[in-house]
N, C-alpha and C positions, 0 to 999 in steps of 0.2 A: 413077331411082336405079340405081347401079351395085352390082355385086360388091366387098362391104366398105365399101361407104358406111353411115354411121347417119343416119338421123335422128328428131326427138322429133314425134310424133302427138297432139294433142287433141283430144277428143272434150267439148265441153259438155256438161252434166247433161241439159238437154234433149233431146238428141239422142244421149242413150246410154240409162239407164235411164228419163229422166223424171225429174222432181222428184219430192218427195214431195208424200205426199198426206196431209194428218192425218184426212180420213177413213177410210184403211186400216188407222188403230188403235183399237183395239175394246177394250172391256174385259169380262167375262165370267164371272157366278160359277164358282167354283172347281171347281163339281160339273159342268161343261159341259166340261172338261178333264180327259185320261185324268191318273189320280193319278201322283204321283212330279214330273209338270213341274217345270221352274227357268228362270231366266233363261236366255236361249240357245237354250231347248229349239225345235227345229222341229216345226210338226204342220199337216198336211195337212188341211181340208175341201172334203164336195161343196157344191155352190148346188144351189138349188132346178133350177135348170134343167141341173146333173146337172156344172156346167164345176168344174175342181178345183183351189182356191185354196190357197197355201203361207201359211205363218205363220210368226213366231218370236216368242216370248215376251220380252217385256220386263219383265214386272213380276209378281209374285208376291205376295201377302196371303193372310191365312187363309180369306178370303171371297171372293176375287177373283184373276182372272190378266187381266190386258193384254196383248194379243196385236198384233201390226204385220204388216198386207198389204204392206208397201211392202218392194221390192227391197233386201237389202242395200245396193246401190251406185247405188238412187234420190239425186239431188240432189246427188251428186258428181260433178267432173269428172272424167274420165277421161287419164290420161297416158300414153304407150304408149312408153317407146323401143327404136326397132328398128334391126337391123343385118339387110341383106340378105346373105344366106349363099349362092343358087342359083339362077340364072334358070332356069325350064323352058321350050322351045319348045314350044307345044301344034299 
């Protein structure tokens, strides 16, 4: 590509986040989640073996919150379009 040329980049779900996984949604009583959460809400756990997993809440009940391991942009494709602006000589 040249200076000022665009063009459109795909990236497969595959081969960007991954698909989804519907094992990386959990469901959890309510007292397992610091109070206030809602839908949306992000929250952070360790594993046992100390690695630290992101979360977002999907689902909220009086008794229960649903919580999702998976990437927001698991199982989507990806679209990119680009316009080169600068070559650098390295």
């Amino acid at each position: 590509m040249a200076i000022g040329e665009m063009n459109t980049v795909s990236i497969p779900a595959e081969e960007a986040y991954g698909r989804r996984d519907d094992a990386q949604v959990q469901t959890v009583p309510r007292s397992a989640v610091p109070a206030g959460v809602e839908i949306g809400t992000k929250l952070q756990a360790t594993t046992a073996d100390g690695r630290q997993m992101a979360f977002t809440v999907t689902g909220v009940d009086d008794e229960r919150v649903t919580v999702d391991g998976n990437h927001p942009l698991a199982g989507q494709d990806l679209v990119f379009d680009v316009t080169v602006v600068e070559v650098l000589q390295t």
